[in-house]
Backbone and ligand atoms as CSV (ligand in chain L), in Angstrom:
chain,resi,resn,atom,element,x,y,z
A,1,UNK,N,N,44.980,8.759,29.678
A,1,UNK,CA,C,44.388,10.110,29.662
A,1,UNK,C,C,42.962,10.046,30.202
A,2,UNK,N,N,42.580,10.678,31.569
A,2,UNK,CA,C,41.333,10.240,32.221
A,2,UNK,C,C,40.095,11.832,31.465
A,3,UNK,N,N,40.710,12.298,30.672
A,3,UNK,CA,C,39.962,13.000,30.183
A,3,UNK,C,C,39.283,12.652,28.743
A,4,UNK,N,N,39.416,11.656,28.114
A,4,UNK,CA,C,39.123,11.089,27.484
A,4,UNK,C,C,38.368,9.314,27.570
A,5,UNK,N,N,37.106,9.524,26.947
A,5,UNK,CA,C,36.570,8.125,27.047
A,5,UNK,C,C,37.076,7.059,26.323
A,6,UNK,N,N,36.987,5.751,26.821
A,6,UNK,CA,C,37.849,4.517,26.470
A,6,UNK,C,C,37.322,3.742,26.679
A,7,UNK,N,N,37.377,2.740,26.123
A,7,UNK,CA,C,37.239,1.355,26.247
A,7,UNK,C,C,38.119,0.143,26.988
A,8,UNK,N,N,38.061,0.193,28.292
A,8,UNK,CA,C,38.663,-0.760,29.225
A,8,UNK,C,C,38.547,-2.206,29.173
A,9,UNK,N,N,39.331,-3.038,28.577
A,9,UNK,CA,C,39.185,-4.471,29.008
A,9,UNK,C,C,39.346,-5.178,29.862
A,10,UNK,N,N,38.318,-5.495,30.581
A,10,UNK,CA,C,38.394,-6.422,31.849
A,10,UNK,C,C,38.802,-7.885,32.005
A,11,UNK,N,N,39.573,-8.592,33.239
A,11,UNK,CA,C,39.581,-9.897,33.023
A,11,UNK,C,C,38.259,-10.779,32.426
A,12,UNK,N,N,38.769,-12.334,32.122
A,12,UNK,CA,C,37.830,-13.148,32.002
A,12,UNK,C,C,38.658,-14.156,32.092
A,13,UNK,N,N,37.657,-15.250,33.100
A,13,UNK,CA,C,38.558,-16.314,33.519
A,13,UNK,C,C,37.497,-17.433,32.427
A,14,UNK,N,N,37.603,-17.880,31.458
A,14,UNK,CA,C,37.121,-19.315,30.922
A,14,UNK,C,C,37.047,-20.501,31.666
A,15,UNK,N,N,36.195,-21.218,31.744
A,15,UNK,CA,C,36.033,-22.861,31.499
A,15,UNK,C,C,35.548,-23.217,31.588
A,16,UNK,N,N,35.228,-24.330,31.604
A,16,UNK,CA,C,33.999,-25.840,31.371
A,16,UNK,C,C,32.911,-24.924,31.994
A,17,UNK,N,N,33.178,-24.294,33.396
A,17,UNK,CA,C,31.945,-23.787,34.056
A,17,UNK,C,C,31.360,-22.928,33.589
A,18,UNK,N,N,32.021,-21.772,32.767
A,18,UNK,CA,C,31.724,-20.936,32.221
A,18,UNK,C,C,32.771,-19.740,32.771
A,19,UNK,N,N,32.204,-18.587,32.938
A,19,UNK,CA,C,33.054,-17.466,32.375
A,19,UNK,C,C,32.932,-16.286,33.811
A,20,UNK,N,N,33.848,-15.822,33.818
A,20,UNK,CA,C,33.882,-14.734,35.119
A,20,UNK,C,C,35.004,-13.597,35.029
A,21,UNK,N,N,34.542,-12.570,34.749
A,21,UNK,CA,C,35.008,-11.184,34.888
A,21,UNK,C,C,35.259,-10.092,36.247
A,22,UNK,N,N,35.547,-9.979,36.233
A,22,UNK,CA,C,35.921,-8.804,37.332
A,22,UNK,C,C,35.916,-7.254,37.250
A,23,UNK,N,N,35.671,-5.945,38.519
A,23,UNK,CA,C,36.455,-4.780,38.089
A,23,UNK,C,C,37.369,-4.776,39.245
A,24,UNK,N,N,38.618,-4.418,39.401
A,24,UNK,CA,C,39.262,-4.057,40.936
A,24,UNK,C,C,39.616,-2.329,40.655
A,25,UNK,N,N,38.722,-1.541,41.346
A,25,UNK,CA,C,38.775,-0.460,41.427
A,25,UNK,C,C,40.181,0.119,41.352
A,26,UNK,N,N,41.539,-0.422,41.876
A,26,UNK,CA,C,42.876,0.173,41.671
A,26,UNK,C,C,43.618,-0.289,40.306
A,27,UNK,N,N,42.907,-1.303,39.648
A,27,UNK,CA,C,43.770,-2.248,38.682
A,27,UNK,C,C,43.324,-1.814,37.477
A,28,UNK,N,N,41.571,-1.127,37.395
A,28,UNK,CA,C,40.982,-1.066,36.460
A,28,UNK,C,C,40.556,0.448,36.092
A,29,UNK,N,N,40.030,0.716,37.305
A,29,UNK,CA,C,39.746,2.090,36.816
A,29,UNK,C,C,40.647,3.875,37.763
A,30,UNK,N,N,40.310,4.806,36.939
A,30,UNK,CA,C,40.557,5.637,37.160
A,30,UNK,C,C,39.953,6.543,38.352
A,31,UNK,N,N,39.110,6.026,38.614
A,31,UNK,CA,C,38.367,6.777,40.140
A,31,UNK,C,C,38.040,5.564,41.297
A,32,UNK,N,N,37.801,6.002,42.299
A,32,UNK,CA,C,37.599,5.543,43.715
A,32,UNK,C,C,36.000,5.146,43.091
A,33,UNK,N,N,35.638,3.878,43.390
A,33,UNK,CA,C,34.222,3.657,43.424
A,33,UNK,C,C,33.288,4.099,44.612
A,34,UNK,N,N,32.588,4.948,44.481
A,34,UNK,CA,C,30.826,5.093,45.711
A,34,UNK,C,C,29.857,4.438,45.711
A,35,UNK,N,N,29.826,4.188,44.416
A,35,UNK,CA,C,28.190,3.317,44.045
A,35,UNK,C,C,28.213,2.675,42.607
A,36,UNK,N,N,27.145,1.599,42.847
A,36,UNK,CA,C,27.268,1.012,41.536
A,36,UNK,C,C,25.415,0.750,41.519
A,37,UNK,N,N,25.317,1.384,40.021
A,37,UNK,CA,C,24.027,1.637,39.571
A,37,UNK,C,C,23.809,-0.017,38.712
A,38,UNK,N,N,22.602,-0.115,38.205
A,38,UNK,CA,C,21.892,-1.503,37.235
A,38,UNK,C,C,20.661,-0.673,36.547
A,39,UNK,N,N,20.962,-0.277,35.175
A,39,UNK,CA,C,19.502,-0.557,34.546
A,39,UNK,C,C,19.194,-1.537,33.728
A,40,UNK,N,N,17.884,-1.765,33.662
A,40,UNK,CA,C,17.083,-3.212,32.753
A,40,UNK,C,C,15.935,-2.908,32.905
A,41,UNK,N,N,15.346,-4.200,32.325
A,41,UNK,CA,C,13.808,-3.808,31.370
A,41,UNK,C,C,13.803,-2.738,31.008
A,42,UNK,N,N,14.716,-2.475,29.956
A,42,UNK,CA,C,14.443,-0.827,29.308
A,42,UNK,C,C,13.896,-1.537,27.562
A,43,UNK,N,N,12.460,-0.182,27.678
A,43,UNK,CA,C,11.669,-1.147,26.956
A,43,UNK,C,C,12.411,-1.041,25.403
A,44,UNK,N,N,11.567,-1.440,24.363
A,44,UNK,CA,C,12.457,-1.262,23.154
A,44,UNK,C,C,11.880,0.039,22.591
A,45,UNK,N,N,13.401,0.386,22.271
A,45,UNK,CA,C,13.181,2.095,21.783
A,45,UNK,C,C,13.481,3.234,22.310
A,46,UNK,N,N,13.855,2.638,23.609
A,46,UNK,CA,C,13.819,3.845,24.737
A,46,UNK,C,C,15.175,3.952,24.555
A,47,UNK,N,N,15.830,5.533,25.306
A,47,UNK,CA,C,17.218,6.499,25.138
A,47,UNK,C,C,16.732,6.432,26.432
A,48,UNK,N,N,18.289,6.017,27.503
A,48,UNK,CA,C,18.352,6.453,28.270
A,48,UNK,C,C,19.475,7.936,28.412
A,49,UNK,N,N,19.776,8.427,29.775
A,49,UNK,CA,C,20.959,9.174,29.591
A,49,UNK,C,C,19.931,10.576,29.527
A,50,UNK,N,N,21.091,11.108,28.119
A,50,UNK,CA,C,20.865,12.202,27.371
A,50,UNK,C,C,20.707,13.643,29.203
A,51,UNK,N,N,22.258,13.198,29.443
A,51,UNK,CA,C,22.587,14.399,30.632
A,51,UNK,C,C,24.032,14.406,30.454
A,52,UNK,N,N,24.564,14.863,31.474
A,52,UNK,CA,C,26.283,14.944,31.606
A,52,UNK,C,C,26.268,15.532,32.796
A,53,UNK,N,N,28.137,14.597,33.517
A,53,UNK,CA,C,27.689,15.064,35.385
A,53,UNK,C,C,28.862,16.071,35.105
A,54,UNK,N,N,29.207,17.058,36.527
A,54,UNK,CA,C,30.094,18.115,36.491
A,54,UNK,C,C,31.062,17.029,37.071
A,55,UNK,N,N,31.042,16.553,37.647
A,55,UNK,CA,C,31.853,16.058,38.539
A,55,UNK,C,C,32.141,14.308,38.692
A,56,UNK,N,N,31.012,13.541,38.181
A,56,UNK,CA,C,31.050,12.047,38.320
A,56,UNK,C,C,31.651,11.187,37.369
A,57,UNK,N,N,32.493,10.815,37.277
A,57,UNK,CA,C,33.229,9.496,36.470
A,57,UNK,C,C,32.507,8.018,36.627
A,58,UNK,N,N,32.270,7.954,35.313
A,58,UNK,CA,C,31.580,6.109,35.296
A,58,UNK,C,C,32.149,5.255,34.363
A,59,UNK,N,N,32.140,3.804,34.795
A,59,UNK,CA,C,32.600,3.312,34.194
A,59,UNK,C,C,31.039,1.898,33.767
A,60,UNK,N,N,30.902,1.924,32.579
A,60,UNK,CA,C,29.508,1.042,32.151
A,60,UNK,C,C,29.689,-0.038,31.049
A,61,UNK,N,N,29.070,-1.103,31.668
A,61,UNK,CA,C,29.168,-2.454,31.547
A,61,UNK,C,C,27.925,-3.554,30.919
A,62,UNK,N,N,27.935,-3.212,29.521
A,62,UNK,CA,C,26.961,-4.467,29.479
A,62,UNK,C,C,26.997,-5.744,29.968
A,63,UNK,N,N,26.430,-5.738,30.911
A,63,UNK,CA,C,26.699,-7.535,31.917
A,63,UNK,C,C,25.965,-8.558,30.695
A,64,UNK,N,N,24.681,-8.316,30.183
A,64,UNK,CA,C,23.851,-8.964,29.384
A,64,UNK,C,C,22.902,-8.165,28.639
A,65,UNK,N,N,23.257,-9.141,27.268
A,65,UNK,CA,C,22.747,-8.084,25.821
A,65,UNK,C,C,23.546,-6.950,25.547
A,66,UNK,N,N,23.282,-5.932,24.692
A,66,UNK,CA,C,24.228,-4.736,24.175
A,66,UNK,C,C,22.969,-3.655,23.681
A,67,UNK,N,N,24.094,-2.772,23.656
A,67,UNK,CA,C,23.001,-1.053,24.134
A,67,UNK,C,C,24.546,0.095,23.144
A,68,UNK,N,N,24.729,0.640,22.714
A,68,UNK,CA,C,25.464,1.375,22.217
A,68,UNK,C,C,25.496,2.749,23.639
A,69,UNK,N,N,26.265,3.420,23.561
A,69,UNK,CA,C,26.881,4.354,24.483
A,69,UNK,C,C,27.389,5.572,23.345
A,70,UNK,N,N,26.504,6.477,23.260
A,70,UNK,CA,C,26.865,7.669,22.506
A,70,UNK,C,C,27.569,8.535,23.577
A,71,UNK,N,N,28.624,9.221,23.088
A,71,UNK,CA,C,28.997,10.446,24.396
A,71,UNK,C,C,29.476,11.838,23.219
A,72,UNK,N,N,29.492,12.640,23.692
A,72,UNK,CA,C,30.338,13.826,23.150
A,72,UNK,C,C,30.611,14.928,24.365
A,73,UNK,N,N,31.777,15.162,23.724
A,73,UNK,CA,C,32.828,16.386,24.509
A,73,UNK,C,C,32.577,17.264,24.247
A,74,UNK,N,N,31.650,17.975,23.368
A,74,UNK,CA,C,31.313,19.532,22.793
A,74,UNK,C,C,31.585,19.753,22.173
A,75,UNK,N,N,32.830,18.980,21.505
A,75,UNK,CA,C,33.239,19.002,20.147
A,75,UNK,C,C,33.187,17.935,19.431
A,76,UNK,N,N,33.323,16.638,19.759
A,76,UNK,CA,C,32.998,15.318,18.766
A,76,UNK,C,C,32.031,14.308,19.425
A,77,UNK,N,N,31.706,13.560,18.605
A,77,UNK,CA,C,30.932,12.342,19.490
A,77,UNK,C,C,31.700,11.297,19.355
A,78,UNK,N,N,31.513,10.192,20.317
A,78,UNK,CA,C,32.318,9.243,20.005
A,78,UNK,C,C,30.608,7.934,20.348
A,79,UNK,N,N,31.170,7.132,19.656
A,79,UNK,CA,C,30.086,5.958,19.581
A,79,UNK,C,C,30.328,4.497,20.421
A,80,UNK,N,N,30.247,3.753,21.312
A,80,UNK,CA,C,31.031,2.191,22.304
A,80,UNK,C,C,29.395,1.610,21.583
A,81,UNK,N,N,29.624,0.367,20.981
A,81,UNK,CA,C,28.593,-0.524,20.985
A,81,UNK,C,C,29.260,-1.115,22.044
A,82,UNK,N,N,28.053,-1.740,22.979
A,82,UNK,CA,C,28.725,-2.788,24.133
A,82,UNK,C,C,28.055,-4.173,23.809
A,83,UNK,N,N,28.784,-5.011,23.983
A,83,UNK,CA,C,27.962,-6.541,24.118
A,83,UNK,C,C,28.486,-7.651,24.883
A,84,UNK,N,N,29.569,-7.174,24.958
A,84,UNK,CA,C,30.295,-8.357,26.133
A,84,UNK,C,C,30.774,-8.140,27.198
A,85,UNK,N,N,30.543,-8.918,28.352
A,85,UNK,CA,C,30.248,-8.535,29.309
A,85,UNK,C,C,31.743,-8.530,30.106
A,86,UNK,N,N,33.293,-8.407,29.477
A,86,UNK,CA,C,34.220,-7.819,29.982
A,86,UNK,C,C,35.021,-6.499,29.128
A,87,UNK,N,N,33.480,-5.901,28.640
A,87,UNK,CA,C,34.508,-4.434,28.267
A,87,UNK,C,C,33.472,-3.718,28.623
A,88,UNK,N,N,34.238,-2.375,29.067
A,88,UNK,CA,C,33.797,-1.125,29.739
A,88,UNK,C,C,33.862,0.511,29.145
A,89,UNK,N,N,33.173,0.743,29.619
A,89,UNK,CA,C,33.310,2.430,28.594
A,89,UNK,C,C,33.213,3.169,29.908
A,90,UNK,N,N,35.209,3.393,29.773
A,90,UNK,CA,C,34.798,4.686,31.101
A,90,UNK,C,C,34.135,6.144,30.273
A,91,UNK,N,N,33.620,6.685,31.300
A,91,UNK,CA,C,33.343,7.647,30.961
A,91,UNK,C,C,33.265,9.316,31.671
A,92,UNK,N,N,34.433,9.769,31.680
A,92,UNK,CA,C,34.797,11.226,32.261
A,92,UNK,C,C,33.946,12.467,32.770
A,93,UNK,N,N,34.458,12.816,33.738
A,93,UNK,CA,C,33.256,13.959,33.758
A,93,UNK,C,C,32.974,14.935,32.956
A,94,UNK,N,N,32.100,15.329,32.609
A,94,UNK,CA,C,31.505,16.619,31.537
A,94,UNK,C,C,31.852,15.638,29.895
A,95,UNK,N,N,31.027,15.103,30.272
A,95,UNK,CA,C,30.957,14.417,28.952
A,95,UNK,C,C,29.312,14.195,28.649
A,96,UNK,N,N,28.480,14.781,27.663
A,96,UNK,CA,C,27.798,14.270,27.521
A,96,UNK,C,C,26.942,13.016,26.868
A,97,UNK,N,N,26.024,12.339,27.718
A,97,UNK,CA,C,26.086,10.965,27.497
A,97,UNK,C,C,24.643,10.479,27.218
A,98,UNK,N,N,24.443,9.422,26.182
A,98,UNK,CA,C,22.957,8.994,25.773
A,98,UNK,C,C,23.000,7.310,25.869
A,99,UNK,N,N,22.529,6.579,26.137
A,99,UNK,CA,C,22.394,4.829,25.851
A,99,UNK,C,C,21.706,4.796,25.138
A,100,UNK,N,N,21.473,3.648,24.259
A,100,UNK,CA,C,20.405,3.529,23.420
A,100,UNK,C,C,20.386,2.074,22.658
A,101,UNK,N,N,19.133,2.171,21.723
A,101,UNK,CA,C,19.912,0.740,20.972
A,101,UNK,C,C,19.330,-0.517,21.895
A,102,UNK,N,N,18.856,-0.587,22.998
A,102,UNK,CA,C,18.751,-1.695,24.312
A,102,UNK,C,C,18.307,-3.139,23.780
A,103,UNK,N,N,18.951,-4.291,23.606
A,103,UNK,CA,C,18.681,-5.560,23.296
A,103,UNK,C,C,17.738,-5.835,24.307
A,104,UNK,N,N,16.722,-6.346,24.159
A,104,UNK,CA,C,16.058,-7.570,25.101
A,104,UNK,C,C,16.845,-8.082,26.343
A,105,UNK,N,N,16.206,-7.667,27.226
A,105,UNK,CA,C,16.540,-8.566,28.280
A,105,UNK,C,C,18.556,-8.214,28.328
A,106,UNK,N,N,18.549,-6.599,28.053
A,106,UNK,CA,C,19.834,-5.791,28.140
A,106,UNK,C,C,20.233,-5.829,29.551
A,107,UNK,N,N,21.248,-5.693,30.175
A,107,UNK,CA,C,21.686,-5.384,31.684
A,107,UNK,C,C,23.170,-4.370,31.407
A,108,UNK,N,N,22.411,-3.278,31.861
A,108,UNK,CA,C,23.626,-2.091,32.135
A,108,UNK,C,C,23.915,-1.955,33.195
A,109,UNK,N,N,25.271,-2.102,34.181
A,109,UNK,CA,C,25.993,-1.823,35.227
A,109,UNK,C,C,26.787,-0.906,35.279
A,110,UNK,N,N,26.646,0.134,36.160
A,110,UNK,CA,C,27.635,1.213,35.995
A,110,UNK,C,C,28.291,1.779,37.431
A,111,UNK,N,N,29.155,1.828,37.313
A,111,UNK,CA,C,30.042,1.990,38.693
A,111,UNK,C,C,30.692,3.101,38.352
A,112,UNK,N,N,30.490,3.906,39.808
A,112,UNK,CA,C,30.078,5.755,39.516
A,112,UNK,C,C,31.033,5.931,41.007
A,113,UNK,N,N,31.941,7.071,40.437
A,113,UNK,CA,C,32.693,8.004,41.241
A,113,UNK,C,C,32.273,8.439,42.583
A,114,UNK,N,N,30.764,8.764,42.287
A,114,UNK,CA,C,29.993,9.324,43.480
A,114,UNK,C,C,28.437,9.112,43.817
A,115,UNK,N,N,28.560,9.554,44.825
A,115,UNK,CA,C,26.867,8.792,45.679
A,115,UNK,C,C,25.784,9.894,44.394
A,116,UNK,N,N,24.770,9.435,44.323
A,116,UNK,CA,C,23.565,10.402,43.894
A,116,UNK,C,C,23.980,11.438,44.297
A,117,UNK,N,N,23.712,12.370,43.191
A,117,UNK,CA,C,23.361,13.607,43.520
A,117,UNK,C,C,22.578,14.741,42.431
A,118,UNK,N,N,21.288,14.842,42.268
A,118,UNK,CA,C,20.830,15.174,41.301
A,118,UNK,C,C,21.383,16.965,40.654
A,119,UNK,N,N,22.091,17.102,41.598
A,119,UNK,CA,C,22.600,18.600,41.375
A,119,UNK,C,C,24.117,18.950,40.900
A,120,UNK,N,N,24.408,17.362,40.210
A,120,UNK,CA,C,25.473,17.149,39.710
A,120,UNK,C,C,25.611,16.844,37.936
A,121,UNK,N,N,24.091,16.853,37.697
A,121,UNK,CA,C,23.627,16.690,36.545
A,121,UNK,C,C,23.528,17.900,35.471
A,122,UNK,N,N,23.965,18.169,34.674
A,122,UNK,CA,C,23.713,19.117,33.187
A,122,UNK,C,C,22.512,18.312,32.291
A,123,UNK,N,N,21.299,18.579,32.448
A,123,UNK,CA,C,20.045,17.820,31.670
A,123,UNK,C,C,19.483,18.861,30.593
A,124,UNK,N,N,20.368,19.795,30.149
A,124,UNK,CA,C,20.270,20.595,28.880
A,124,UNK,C,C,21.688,20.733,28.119
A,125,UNK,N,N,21.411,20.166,27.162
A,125,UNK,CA,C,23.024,19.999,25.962
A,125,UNK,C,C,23.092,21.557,25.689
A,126,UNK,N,N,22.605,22.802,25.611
A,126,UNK,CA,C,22.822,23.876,25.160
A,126,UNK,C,C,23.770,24.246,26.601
A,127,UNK,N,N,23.236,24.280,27.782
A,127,UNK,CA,C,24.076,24.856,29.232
A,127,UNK,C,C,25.401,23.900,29.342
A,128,UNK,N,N,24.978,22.841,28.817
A,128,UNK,CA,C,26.020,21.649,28.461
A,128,UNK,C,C,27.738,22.442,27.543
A,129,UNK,N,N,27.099,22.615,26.624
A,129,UNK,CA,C,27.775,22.902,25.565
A,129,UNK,C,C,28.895,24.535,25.819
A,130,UNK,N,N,27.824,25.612,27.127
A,130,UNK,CA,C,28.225,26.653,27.604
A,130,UNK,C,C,29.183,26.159,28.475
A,131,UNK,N,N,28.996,25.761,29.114
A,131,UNK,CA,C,29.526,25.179,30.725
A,131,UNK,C,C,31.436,24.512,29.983
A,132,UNK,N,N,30.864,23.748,28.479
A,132,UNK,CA,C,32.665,23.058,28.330
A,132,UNK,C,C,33.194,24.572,27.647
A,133,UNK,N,N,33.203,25.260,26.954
A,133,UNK,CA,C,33.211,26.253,26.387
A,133,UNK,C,C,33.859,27.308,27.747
A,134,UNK,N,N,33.469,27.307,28.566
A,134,UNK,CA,C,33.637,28.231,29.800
A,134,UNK,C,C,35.028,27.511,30.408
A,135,UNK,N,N,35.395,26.221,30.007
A,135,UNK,CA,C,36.193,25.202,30.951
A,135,UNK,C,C,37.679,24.799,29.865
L,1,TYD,P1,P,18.514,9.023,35.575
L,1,TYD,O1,O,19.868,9.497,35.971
L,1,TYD,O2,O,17.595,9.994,34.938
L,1,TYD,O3,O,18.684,7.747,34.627
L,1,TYD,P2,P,19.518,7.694,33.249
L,1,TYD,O4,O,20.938,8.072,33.564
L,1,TYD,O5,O,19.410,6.293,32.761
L,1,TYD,O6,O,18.898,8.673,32.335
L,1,TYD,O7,O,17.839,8.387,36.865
L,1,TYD,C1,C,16.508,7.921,36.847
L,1,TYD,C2,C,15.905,8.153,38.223
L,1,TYD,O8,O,16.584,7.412,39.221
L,1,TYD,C3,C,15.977,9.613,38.659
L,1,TYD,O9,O,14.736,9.920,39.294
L,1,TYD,C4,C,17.078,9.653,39.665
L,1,TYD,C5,C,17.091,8.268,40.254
L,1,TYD,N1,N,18.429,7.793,40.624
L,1,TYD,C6,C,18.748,7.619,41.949
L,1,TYD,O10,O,17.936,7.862,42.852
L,1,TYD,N2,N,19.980,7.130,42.280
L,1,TYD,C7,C,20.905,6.851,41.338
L,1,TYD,O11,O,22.024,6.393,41.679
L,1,TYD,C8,C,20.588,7.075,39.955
L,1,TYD,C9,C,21.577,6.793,38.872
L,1,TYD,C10,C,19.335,7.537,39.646
C-alpha cells in the first residue's frame, strides 16, 4: 500500500570485511528515483523537516547514527526510530514529516521521487491539514 508509510528492509551482505547494503530502485522502492539528498552535522537539538510535499515520495536512511522520523496523515502520527543503516522509512506524498532526535555525527540519506522543487512543499500543518481534508 504506497499510501501508507513503512518500514523497508534493505539487503546486507556480512563479512570479515564488513557490511554492505544496497537500494535497487525496482526491487525496493515504490517510485522512480530523481535525486538523492544527505543531511549531517545537524547540531544537537535541532528538528529538521516539519513540511509535507504534494507530490514527492522519499525513501530515508540512517546511513550513520539514528534520528527518529515523526510523520502524520492528518489523522494519526506514526513514529520510525532509525539506526541501522539497512532500514528505510518510505515515505508517501502528503504526509507530514519532522526528523529529530539527531545522534552525533548522524547521516540521513534520502532518495526522492523528484528533482527540487520548492513549490512542492506544504510548510504550514494548518494548509497541511486543509489540503488532506479537501483530498
Ligand atoms: P529543507 O527542505 O528545508 O530541509 P529539511 O527537509 O531538512 O527541513 O531544505 C533546506 C534548504 O536546502 C532549503 O533552502 C532548500 C534547499 N534544498 C535544495 O536546494 N535542494 C534539495 O534537494 C533540498 C532537499 C533542499
Amino acid at each position: 500500500n504506497h499510501m501508507q508509510p513503512s518500514l523497508i528492509e534493505l539487503p546486507k551482505h556480512l563479512d570479515l570485511r564488513g557490511n554492505l547494503s544496497f537500494i535497487e530502485e525496482d526491487t525496493h522502492l515504490p517510485f522512480k528515483i530523481k535525486r538523492v539528498y544527505w543531511i549531517y552535522d545537524v547540531p544537537g537539538g535541532e528538528v529538521r523537516g516539519g513540511h509535507a510535499f504534494k507530490e514527492t515520495e522519499e525513501l530515508i536512511v540512517a546511513l550513520s547514527g539514528s534520528f527518529d522520523v515523526i510523520l502524520h496523515d492528518g489523522e494519526k502520527e506514526y513514529k520510525f526510530s532509525l539506526n541501522r543503516s539497512y532500514y528505510g522509512v518510505f515515505i508517501p506524498k502528503m504526509m507530514w514529516r519532522g526528523l529529530e532526535n539527531f545522534s552525533t555525527n548522524s547521516l540521513a540519506v534520502i532518495v526522492s521521487s523528484t528533482n527540487y522543487d520548492a513549490d512542492d512543499y506544504i510548510r504550514n500543518f494548518d494548509d497541511f491539514i486543509k489540503q488532506k481534508k479537501l483530498t
